[in-house]
C-alpha positions, 0 to 999 in steps of 0.5 A: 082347061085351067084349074087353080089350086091353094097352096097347102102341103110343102110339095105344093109350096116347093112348087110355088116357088121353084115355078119361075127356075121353068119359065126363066130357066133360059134367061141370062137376064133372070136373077134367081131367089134362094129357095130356102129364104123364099120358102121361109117367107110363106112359113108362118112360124119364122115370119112375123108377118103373119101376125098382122097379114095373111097370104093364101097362095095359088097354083094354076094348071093347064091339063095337069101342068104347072102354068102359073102362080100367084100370092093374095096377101091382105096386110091387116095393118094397112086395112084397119090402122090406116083405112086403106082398103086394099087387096095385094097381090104379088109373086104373079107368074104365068105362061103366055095365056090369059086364060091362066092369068085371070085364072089366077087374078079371080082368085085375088078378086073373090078373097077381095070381095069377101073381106070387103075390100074395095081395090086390089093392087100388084104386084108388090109384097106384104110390106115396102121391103119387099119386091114391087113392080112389075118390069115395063122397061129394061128386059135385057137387064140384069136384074138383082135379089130385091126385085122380080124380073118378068117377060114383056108380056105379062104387061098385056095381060094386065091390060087384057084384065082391065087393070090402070096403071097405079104407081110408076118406080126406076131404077138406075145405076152410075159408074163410080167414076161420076161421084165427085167429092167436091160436091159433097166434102165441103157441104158435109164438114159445113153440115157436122158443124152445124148440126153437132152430127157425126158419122159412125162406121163399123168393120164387124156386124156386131156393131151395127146391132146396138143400132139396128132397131134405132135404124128401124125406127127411123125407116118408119118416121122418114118413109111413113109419108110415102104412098102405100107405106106399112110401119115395121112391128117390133117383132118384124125388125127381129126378123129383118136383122137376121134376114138381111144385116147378115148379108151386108158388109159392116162397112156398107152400113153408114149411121149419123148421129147428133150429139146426144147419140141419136140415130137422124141418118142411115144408109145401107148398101149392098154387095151386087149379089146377081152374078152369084144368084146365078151362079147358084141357081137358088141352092145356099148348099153345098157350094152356094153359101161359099159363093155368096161370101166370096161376092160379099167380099169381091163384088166392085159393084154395089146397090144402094138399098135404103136411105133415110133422114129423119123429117127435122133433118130431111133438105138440110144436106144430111145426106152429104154426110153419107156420101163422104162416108162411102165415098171413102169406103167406095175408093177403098174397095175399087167399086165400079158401079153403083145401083140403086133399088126401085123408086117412086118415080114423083119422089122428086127429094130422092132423085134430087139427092142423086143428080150430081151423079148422072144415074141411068135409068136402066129398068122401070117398073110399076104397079097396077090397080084395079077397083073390085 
């Protein structure tokens, strides 16, 4: 007997997230959450969110166990701003049982429905910084802090629920022994020249901030054209600069300007935390926040996070700049691999930019659809 539960008390909440650490609590490949932040994305009065989204979330018991999960989100500004019609659903766990999983996806489908919405898609987070995809290749990977990691089969089980496949992303890596600066060094003196450009660098987070919403800004202007996009608010970027920048080293964050100071360019990279996640198991305290700061310093391996160029300035080689930049930072630091989060795998510009560096591509992932 399956029942579902919505999430209301903080027990049920504690439950919903911690539910992963039981059926992962045996894998070496599994990146852990940090409980308190998962726990402060579901509390409406720290995330902003939760002015132009909903979530309600679902527990799924089988004989009073604890057996699966899930999160149907609806982003407001996607349905009414954009005429987008879509049901979202993410954070999808379950044991190896179907009967939970559709369990669960119905409780998806009937909020859905009630709102008049016309397709639901999953798993992916309430906006395009939050996790996405579903793992189809690449179990026996390690994994890292910005995305979900899942056993082979879950991806039956959207069969067996009558989903399509609906957009495909990779990720890859590459030593950093692959970067060449003679692909870039000439190109983005040429480029500054050219374009009146220069790039800034930073050894403390408090000179980022002067920045960070201008950084913001532009994320919307050079992402907005891709699929499912949702714009950052005003009061969102607040809550992204307290929950990320703090965990960046200032140097891993590179800004071009042009001669009038304004923002064309930005990247933001940062420290491989997923040995440390581990380490961790989800508790910042007491010794966990004391690990996450020595990996901040230590790691030699990095994640390329974001880039983005704004549209004037998008196929003009802006990004050799950027490169040059971590290139030298890179060397530095004795950096040995360099990662880089999910991407569209159409995004044929951004794949571009990282061809001379021979990536693998170690884990694909993708996102499923179904009309409602």
């Amino acid at each position: 007997m399956i029942t579902t539960k919505k999430v209301v008390s903080k027990a049920d909440y504690k439950a919903f997230v911690t539910f992963p650490f039981k059926i992962y609590k045996d894998s070496k490949y599994w990146v852990p959450p940090i409980v308190s932040q998962e726990l402060a994305t579901f509390n409406k009065s720290k995330n902003p969110i939760f002015n132009d989204a909903e979530a309600t979330l679902f527990l799924a018991y089988k004989n009073n166990k604890l057996v699966g999960r899930i999160a149907a989100i609806i982003n407001w500004l996607e349905v009414k701003d954009q005429n987008i019609k879509k049901m979202r659903f993410g954070w999808f766990d379950f044991i190896d049982d179907k009967d939970v999983s559709k369990a669960l996806i119905t409780e998806v489908y009937n909020i859905g429905k009630a709102n008049n919405l016309e397709y639901t898609e999953g798993p992916v987070g309430f906006s395009n910084l939050d996790k996405v995809g579903v793992m189809t290749e690449g179990y026996k990977q390690v994994g890292n802090m910005i995305t979900w990691y899942n056993h082979p089969y879950y991806i039956n089980h959207y069969e067996a629920l009558g989903f399509d496949i609906e957009k495909k992303y990779s990720e890859s890596r590459f030593p950093f022994a692959n970067v060449k600066p003679e692909f870039f060094l000439k190109a983005q003196e040429l480029i500054k020249r050219r374009y009146q450009l220069k790039p800034l660098t930073f050894t403390k987070t408090a000179q980022v901030m002067p920045y960070a919403d201008m950084m913001f800004d532009l994320f919307n202007e050079s992402y907005s054209a891709l699929s499912s996009f949702v714009a950052i608010t005003d009061i969102q970027k607040e809550y992204f600069k307290k929950k990320f920048i703090s965990f960046i080293n200032p140097e891993y964050i590179k800004f071009v300007v042009d001669k009038e100071d304004k923002l064309v360019a930005f990247a933001i990279v940062m420290p491989r935390f997923a040995e440390a996640l581990q380490q961790i198991n989800g508790k910042l305290f007491p010794l966990g926040f004391l690990k996450l700061l020595k990996a901040k310093k230590e790691s030699k391996d990095v994640m390329f996070y974001l880039i983005g160029v704004h549209p004037e300035y998008q196929n003009k080689g802006v990004h050799a700049v950027i490169f040059n930049e971590y290139y030298n930072t890179f060397r530095k630091k004795d950096i040995k691999t360099c990662y880089r989060t999910p991407e569209l795998e159409d995004n044929e510009a951004i794949h571009k930019i990282w061809k001379h560096f021979n990536p693998e591509v170690y884990i694909r992932r993708c996102t499923f659809k179904k009309t409602l």
